[in-house]
C-alpha positions in Angstrom: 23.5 262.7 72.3 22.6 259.1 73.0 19.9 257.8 74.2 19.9 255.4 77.4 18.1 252.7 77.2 16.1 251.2 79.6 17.1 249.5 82.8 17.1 245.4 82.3 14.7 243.5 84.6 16.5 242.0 87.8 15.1 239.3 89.4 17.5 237.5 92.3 17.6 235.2 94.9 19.4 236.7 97.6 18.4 234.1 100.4 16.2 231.4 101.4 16.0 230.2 105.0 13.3 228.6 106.9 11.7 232.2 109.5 9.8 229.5 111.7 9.3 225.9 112.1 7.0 223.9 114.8 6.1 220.6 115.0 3.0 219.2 117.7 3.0 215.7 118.4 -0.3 215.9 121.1 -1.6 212.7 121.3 2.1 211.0 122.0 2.9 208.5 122.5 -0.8 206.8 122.5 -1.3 208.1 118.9 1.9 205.9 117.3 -0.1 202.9 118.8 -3.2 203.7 116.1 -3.5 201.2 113.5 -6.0 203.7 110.9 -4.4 205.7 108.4 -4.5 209.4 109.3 -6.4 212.0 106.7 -4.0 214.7 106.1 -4.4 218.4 105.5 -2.4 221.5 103.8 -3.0 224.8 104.2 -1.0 227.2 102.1 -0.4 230.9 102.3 1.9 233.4 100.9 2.9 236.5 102.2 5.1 239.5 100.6 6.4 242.8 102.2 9.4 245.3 100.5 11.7 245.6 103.0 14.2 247.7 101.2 14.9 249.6 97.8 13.9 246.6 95.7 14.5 244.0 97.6 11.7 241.8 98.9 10.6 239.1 101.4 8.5 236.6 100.5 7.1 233.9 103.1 4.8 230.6 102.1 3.6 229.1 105.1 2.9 225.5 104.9 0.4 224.1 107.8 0.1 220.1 107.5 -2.4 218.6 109.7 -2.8 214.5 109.8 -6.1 213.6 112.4 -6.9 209.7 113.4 -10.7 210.1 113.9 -11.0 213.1 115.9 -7.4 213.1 117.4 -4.6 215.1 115.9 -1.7 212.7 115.4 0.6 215.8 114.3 0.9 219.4 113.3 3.8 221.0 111.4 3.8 224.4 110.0 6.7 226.1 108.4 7.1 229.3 107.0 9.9 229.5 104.4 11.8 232.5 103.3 13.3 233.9 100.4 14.5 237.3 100.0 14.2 238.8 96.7 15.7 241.5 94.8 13.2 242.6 91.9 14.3 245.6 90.2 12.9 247.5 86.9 10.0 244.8 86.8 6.7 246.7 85.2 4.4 247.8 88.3 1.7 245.0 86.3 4.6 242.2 86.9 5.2 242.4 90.5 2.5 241.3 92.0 2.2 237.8 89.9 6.2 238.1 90.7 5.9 238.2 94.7 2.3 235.8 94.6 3.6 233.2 91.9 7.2 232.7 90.9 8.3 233.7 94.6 6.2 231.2 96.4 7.1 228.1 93.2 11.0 229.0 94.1 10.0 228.7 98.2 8.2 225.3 97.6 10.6 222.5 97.0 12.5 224.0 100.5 9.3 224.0 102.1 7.8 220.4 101.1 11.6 219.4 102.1 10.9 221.0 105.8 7.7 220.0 106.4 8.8 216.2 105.4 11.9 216.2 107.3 10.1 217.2 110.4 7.1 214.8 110.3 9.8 212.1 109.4 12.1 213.2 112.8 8.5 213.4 114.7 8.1 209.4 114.4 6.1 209.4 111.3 6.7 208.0 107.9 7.9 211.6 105.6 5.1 213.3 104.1 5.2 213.7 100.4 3.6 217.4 99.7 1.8 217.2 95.7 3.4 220.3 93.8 0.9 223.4 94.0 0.1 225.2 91.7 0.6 229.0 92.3 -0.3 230.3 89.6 -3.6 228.8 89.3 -4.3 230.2 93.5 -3.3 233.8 92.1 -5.8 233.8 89.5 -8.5 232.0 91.7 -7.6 234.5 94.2 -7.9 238.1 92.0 -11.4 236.5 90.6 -12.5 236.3 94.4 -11.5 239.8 95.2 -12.8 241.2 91.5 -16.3 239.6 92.4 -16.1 240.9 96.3 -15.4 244.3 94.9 -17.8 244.2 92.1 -21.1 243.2 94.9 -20.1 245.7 96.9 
């Protein structure tokens, strides 16, 4: 008799599409006539459900605000998409799976989004830094361990 041997790790991309996209542009067309240089801000959050045998959704929404004093000169949040198929991965490896390597493949498409659309909204494009996921994960698990450790 032979023995099987164990089912390789799968990790695929099956798709990546942007779920939802909006763009506020309040203060137009007064706020085009400002002559300060807005202070911009990202918000970033990641979300991941199983939505079949294996196969994954991951969304990283993207929220950039730029604000001239105390007027919003635009808002654009996007969340972008990717279905995954993770198979055979040890229970240990899919959470860093759907919270880090997920949300790094999302990111390019996203920065790409969020720039287009501030660009088409009469702005110059906004150039998103790279995040680092990974580093959010840990930062992340170290809040929850010491929440559940006061408790």
């Amino acid at each position: 008799m032979t023995e099987q041997a164990p089912a390789q790790p799968t990790f695929n991309i099956e798709k990546i599409y942007i779920k939802d996209l909006s763009v506020e542009v309040p203060g137009a067309p007064q706020i085009f006539l400002e002559q300060e240089a807005p202070q911009f801000d990202l918000q970033i959050s990641t979300q991941s459900a199983a939505i079949d045998e294996g196969i994954y959704q991951c969304v990283l929404t993207l929220t950039a605000t730029a604000k001239i004093q105390d007027k919003t000169a635009f808002l654009v949040e996007v969340h972008q998409a990717g279905i995954f198929r993770l198979q055979n991965l040890p229970q240990e490896a899919m959470e860093p799976t759907l919270l880090v390597a997920c949300p790094n493949i999302l990111f390019p498409y996203g920065r790409e989004a969020i720039s287009d659309a501030v660009l088409r909204a009469g702005f110059p494009p906004l150039l998103l830094q790279p995040v680092n996921f990974e580093s959010m994960y840990l930062q992340q698990k170290q809040q929850v361990g010491g929440a559940a450790a006061t408790h």
